[in-house]
C-alpha positions as CSV (number, residue, x, y, z in Angstrom):
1,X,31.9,100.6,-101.8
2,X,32.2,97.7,-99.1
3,X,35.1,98.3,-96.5
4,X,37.7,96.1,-97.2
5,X,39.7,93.9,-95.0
6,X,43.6,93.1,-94.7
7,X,44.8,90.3,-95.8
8,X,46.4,88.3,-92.5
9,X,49.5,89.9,-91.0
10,X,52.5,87.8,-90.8
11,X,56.1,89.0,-90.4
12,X,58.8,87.6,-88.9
13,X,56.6,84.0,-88.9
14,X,58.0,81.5,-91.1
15,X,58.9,78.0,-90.4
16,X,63.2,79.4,-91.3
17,X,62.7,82.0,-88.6
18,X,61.3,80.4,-85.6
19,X,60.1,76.8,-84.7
20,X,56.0,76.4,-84.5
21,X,56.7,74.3,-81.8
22,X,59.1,75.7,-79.7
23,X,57.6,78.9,-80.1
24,X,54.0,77.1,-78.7
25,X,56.0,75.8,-75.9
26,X,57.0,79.2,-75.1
27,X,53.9,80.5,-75.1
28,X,52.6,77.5,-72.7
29,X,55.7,78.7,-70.6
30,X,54.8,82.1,-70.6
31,X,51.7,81.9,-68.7
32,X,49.4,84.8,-70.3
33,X,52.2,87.4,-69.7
34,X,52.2,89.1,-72.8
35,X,55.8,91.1,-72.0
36,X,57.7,87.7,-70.7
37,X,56.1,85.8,-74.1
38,X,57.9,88.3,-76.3
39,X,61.2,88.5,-74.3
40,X,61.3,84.8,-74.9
41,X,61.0,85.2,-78.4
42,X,63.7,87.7,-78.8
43,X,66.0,85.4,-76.9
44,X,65.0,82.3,-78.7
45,X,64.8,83.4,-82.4
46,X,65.7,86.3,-82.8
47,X,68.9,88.3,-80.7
48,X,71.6,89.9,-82.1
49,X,70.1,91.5,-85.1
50,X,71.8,94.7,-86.2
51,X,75.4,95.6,-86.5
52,X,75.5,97.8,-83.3
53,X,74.5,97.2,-79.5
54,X,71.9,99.8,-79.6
55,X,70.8,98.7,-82.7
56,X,70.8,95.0,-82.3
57,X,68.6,95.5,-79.3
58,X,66.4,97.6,-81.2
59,X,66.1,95.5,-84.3
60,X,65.2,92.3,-82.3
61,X,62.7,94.1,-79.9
62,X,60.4,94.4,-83.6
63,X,60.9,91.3,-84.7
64,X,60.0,89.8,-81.4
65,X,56.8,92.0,-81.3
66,X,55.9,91.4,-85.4
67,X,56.6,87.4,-84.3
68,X,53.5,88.0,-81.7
69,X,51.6,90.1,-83.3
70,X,51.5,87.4,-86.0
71,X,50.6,84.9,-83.6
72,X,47.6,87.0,-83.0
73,X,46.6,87.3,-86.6
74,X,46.8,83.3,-87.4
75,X,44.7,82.5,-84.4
76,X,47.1,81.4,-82.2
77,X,46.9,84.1,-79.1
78,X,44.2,86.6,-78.4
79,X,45.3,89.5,-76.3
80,X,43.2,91.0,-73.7
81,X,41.4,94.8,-73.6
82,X,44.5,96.1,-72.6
83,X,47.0,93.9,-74.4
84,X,49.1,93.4,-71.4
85,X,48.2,89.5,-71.4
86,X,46.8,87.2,-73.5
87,X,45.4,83.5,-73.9
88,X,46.1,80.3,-76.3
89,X,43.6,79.8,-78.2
90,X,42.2,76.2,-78.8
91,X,44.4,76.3,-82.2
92,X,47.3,76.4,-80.6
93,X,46.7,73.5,-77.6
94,X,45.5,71.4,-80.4
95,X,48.9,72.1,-82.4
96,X,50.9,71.6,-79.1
97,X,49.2,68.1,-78.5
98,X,50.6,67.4,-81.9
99,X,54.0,68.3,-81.5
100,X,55.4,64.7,-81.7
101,X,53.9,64.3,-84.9
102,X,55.2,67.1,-87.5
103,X,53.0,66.0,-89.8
104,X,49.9,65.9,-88.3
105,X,50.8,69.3,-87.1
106,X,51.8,71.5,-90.2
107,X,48.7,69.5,-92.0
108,X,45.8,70.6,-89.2
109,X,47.5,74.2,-89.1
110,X,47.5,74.0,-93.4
111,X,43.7,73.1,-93.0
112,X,43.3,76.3,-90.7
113,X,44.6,78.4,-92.7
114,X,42.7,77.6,-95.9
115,X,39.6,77.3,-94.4
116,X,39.7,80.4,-91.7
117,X,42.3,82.4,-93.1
118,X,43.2,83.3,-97.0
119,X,45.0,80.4,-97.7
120,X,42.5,78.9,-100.3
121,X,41.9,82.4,-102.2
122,X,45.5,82.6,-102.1
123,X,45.5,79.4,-104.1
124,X,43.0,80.2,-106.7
125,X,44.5,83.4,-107.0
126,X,47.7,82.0,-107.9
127,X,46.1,79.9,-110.6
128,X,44.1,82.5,-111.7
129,X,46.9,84.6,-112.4
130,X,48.9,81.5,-114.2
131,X,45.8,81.3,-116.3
132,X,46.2,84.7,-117.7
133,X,49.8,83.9,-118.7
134,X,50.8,86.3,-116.7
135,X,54.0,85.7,-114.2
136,X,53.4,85.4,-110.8
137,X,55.0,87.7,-108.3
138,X,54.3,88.8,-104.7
139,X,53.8,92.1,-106.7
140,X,51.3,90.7,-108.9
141,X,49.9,88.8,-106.5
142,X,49.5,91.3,-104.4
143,X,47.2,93.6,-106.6
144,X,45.1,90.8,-107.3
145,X,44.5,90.7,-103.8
146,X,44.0,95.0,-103.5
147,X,41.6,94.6,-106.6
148,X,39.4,91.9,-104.9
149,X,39.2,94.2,-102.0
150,X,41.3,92.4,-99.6
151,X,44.5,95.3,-98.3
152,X,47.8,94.1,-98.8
153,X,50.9,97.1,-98.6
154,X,52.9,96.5,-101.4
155,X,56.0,94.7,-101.0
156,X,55.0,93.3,-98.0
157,X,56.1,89.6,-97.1
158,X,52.4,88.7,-96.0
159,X,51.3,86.3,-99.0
160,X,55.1,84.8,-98.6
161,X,54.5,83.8,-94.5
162,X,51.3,82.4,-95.6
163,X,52.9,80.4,-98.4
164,X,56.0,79.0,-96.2
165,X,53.5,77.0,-93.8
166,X,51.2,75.8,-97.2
167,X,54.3,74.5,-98.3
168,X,54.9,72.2,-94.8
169,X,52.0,70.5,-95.5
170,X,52.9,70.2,-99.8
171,X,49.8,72.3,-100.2
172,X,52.3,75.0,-102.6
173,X,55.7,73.3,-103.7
174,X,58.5,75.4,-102.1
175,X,60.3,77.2,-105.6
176,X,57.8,80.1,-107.4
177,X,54.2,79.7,-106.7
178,X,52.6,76.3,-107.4
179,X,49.7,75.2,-106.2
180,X,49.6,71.2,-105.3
181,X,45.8,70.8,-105.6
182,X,45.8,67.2,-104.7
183,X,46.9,68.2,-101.2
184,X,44.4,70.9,-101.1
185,X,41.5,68.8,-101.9
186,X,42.8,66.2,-99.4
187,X,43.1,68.9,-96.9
188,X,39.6,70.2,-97.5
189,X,38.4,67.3,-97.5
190,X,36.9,67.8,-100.8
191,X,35.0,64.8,-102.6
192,X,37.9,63.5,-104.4
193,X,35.8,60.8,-106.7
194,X,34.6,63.8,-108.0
195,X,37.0,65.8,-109.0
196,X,39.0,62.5,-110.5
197,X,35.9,62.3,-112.6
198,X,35.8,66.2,-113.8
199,X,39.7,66.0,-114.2
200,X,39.3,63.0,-116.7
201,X,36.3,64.4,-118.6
202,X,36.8,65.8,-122.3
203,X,36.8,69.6,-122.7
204,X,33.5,69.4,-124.1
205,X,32.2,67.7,-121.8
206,X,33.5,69.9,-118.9
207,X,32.1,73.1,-120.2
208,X,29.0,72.2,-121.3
209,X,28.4,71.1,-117.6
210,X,30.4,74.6,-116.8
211,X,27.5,76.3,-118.6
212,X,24.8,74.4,-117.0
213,X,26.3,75.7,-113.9
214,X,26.4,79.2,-114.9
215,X,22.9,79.6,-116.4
216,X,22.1,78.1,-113.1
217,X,20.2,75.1,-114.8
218,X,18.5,73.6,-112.1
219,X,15.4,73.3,-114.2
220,X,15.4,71.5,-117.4
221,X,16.8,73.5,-120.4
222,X,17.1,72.6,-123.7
223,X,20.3,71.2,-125.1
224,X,20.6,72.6,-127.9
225,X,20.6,76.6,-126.2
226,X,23.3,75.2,-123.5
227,X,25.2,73.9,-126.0
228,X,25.0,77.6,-127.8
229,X,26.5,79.2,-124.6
230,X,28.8,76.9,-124.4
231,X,30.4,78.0,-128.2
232,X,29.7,81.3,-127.0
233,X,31.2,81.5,-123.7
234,X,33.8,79.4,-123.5
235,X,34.9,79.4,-127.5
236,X,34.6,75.8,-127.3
237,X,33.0,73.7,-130.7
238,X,30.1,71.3,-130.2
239,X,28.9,69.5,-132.5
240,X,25.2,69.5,-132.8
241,X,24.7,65.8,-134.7
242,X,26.6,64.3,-131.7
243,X,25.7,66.2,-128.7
244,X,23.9,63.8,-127.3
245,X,26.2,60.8,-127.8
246,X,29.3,62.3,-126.8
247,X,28.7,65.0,-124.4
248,X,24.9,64.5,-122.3
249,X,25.1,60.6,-122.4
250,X,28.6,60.7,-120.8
251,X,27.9,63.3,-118.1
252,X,24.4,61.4,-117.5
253,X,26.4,58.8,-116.6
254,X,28.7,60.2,-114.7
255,X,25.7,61.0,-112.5
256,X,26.3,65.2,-113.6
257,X,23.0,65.9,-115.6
258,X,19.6,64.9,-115.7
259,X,17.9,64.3,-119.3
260,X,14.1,64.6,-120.7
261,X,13.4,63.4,-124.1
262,X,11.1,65.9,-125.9
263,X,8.3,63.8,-127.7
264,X,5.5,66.4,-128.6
265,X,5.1,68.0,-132.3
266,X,7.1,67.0,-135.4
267,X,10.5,66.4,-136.3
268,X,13.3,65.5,-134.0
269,X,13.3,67.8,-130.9
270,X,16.5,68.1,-128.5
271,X,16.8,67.3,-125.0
272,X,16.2,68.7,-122.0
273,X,19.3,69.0,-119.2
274,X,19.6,70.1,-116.1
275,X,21.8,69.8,-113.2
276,X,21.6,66.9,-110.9
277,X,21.4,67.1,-107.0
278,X,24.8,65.7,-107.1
279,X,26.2,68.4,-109.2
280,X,24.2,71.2,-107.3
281,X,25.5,69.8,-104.2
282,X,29.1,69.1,-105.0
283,X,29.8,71.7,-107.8
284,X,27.0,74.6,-108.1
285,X,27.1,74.8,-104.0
286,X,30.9,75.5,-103.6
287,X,31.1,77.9,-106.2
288,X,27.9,80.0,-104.8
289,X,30.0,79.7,-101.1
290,X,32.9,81.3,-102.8
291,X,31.0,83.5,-104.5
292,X,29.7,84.6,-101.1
293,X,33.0,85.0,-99.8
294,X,34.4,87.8,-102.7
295,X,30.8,89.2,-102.5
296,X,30.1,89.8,-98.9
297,X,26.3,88.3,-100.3
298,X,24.7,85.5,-98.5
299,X,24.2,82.1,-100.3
300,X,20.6,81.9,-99.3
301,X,20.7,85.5,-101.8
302,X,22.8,84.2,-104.6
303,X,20.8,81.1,-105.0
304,X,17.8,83.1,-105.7
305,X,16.0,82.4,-109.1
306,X,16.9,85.5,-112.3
307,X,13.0,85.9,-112.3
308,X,13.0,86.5,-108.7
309,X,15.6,89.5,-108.6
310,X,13.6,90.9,-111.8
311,X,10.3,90.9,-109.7
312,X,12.2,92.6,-106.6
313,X,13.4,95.2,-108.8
314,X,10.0,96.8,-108.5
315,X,9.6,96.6,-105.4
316,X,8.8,99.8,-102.8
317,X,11.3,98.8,-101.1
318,X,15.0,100.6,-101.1
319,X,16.8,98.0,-99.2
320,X,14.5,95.4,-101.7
321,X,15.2,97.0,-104.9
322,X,19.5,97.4,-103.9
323,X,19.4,93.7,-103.0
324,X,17.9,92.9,-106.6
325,X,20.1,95.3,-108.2
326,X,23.2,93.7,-106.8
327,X,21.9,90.0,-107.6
328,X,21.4,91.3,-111.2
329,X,24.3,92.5,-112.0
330,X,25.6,89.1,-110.0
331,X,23.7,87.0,-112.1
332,X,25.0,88.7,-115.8
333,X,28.8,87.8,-114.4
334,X,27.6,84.3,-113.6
335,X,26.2,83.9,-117.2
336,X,28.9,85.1,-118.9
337,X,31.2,83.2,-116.6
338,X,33.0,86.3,-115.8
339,X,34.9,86.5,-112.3
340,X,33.8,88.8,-109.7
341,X,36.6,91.7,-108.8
342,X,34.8,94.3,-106.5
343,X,31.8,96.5,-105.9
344,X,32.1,99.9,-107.0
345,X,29.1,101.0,-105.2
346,X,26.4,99.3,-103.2
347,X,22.9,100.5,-104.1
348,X,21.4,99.6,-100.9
349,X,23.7,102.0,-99.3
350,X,24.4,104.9,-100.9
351,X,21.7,105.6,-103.7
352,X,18.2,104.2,-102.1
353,X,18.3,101.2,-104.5
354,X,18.6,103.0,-108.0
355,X,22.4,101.7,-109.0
356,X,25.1,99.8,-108.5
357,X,28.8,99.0,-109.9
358,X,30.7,96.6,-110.0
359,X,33.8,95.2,-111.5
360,X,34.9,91.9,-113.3
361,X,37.1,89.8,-115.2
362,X,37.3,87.2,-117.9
363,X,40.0,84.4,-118.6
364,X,37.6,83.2,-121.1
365,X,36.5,85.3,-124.0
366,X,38.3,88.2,-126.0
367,X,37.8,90.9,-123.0
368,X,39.6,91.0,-119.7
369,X,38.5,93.5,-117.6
370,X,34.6,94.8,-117.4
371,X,33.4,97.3,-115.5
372,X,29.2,97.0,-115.0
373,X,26.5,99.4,-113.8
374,X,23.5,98.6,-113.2
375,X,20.5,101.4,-113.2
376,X,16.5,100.9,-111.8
377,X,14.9,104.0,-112.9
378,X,12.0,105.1,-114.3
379,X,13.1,107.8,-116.4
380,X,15.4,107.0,-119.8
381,X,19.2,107.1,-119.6
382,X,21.2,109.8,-121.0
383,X,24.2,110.5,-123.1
384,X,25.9,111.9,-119.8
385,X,25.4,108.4,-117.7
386,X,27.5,106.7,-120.8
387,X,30.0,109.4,-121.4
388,X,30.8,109.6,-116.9
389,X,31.3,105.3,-117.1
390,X,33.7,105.5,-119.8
391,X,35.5,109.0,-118.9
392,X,36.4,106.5,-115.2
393,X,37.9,103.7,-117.4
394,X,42.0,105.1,-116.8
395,X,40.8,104.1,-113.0
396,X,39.7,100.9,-113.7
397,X,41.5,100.0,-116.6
398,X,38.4,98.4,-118.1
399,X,38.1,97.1,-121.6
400,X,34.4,96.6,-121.4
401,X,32.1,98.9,-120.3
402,X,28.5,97.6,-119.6
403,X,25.0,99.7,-118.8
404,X,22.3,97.6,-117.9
405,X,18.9,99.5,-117.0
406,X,15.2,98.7,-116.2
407,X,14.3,101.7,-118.3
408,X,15.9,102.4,-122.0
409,X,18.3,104.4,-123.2
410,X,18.2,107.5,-125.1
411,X,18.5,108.1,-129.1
412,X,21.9,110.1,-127.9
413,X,23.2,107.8,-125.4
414,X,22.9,104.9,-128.0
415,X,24.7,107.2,-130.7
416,X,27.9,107.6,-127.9
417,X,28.4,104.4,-127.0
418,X,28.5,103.4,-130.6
419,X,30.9,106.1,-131.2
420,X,33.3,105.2,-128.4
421,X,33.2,101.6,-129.6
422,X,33.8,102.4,-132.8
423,X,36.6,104.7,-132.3
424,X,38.7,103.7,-129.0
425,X,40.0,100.4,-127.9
426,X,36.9,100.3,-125.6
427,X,33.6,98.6,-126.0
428,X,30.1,100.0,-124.6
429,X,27.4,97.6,-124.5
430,X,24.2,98.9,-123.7
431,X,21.3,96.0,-122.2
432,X,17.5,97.6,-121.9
433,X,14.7,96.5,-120.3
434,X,13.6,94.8,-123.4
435,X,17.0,93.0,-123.1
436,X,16.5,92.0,-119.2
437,X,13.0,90.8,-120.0
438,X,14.3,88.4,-123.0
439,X,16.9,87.1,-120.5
440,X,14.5,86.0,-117.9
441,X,12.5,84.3,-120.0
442,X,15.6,82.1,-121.1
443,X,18.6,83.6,-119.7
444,X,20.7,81.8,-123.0
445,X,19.3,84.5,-124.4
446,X,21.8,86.9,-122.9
447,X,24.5,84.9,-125.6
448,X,22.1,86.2,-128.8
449,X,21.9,89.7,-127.4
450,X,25.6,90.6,-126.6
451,X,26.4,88.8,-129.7
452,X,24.4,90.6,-131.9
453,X,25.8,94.2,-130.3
454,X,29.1,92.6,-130.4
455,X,28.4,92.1,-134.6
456,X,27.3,95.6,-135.2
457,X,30.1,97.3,-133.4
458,X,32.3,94.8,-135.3
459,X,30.5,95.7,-138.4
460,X,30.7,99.8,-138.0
461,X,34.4,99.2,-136.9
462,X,35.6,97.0,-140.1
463,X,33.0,97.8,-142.2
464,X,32.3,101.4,-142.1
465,X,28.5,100.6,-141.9
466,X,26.5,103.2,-140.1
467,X,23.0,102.0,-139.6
468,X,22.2,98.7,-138.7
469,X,19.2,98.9,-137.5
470,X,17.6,96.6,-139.7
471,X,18.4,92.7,-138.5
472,X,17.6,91.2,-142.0
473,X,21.8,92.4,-142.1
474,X,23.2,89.4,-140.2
475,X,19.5,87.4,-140.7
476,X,17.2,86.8,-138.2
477,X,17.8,85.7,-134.3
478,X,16.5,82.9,-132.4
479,X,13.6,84.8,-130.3
């Protein structure tokens, strides 16, 4: 698994218990003595906290030090080797040129803290939570943060320092935990034309460009296959007669998609879409750079082509066939526009390139939580591989459990994960190399496979049928 990082430390740093500026000035004051800076805090924010002498003195000492140390973690002091002195850091000379101008201040600190601290995840988290339905809490909030890998103790007031300075600049409204996204994208500087125009789009319209950008459509595609992932995916209805009219000729317009009219053979034949440079630059790009982020991958990585990572796969390589591991099992999140939680296990370093986990998460279709391995091997999977991925599920409280492997699986391994879908809340879905090869060459072909395994285990479970083997059941499938 990757090491994972704390989420910043604040305590005793909110804009109730001291003031930014003052405290700034103090450190100015202070001249790099880190024992006089901290005095002065006590005195200034924070004497005469306890209900004895002895205790009061005691009490305020910690909060003095937490104050500092927090300094430390939002970038405005470093300390030396020793941590007997320490320096403002450019941060905090720009914040105390701004001091007349509160404001201007609490807005260019905001814009720090998004961009270099957690402030921004902290905001999608939020909505990602309100999404789900669920209530949002600092406890909540708090394992959403654990799960993604980034250490928060529980019950800590970390996530509510952070919030009390977002809410300075109106970036989170000050009751609960709302996000103000205008201010956001104002603060980020974000291309507000743009997100005007996907705010005022029609759902249709906005997920059929969503699945553009998860299939990675960079090429042209046909329509008629996006708009299948899109029904599939998101559970949103497209009407075929009118796709053109009312979803690609809008979003062509918009400047979103690129079109090619098919004119070869008979009949009417759909279009082609694909992504602008607009879209790719504006849309595709910051979702890959958040990607990154929650990852630890590189951009240059993520933006490499399905067909690509299939070919690396077979590579000598170790390093080269963990890298392509990890971007496949990337990629099958992306297409089913599934969030990505944490790695389980990184190929690369701990099994010479031959498997990886991972964990992720839907707000979209009927599953939450999915836990994926992925296997390059030779050699055929076995019933043991299946029954070890779903005996770990009351860890991971997964609801999906996903195998996907360069090989195949065996006769007994197939006959398991049937059973467990057909007999426990849980659902096994098994993908093959047969599977992988149909994906890359059309990866909306992912949408027909899982849907197909989806409809036999639906079938065994309300149907009692046993063998459906034969396709002729549910007729035949797009190839």
């Amino acid at each position: 698994m990757t090491e994972s990082r704390r989420f910043t430390y604040g305590a005793q740093f909110t804009p109730v218990k001291v003031d930014l500026v003052r405290l700034l000035a103090l450190a100015d004051i202070a001249n790099q003595n880190r024992e006089k800076l901290q005095n002065s805090i006590l005195s200034e924010f924070f004497a005469d906290h306890g209900r004895n002498p002895a205790q009061r003195q005691e009490n305020s000492r910690k909060m003095a030090m937490n104050c500092l140390l927090s300094m430390k973690s939002y970038g405005l002091v470093s300390f030396d080797d020793k941590g007997k002195s320490y320096r403002m850091t450019p941060l905090a000379r720009k914040l105390l040129e701004l001091r007349e101008s509160p404001a201007a201040l609490y807005r260019y600190f905001s814009i720090h803290i998004l961009t270099n601290l957690e402030g921004l995840m902290l905001c999608r988290v939020i909505d990602s939570i309100r999404s789900r339905g669920e209530r949002t809490t600092l406890e909540t909030l708090g394992e959403e943060f654990n799960e993604l890998g980034i250490r928060i103790p529980t019950n800590s007031t970390y996530i509510s320092t952070m919030k009390s300075w977002l809410v300075k600049a109106g970036a989170m409204r000050s009751r609960g935990y709302q996000v103000n996204w205008d201010v956001v994208h104002d603060l980020l500087g974000v291309n507000r034309d743009l997100i005007d125009d996907l705010f005022a789009l029609p759902t249709e319209q906005k997920h059929f460009l969503m699945s553009l950008i998860s299939l990675g459509a960079v090429e042209f595609t046909p329509s008629n296959k996006v708009a299948r992932h899109t029904r599939n995916i998101y559970r949103v209805r497209l009407t075929t007669k009118n796709l053109v009219k009312d979803i690609i000729e809008p979003l062509e317009l918009a400047g979103l998609v690129e079109t090619r009219k098919r004119t070869t053979g008979r009949g009417a034949k759909p279009h082609d879409v694909r992504l602008t440079q607009k879209a790719r630059a504006e849309i595709l790009a910051p979702l890959i750079e958040n990607l990154a982020d929650v990852s630890e991958m590189s951009t240059a990585e993520l933006n490499r082509s399905f067909e690509d990572v299939i070919q690396d796969l077979k590579s000598k390589n170790n390093h080269v066939k963990g890298k392509a591991l990890e971007l496949l099992a990337v990629w099958i999140i992306r297409l089913l526009s599934l969030k990505f939680i944490a790695w389980r296990l990184r190929s690369y370093q701990a099994t010479g390139g031959s498997e990886v986990d991972l964990m992720a998460a839907s707000d979209k279709i009927v599953y939450n939580r999915w836990q994926i391995q992925c296997k390059n091997q030779n050699s055929v999977v076995d019933l043991k591989v299946i029954a070890r991925e779903v005996g770990i599920t009351f860890l991971t409280r997964a609801d999906v459990v996903m195998i996907i492997t360069t090989s195949k699986f065996t006769q007994e391994a197939i006959d398991y994960a049937n059973l467990v879908s057909d007999r426990s809340r849980y659902y096994v879905i098994l993908l093959e190399k047969d599977d992988i090869t149909r994906i890359a060459n059309d990866r909306t072909q992912i949408v027909d496979i899982l849907n197909r395994k989806a409809e036999r285990a639906f079938a065994r479970r309300e149907f009692a049928v046993s063998n459906l083997a034969d396709d002729s059941f549910f007729g035949p499938v797009e190839r």
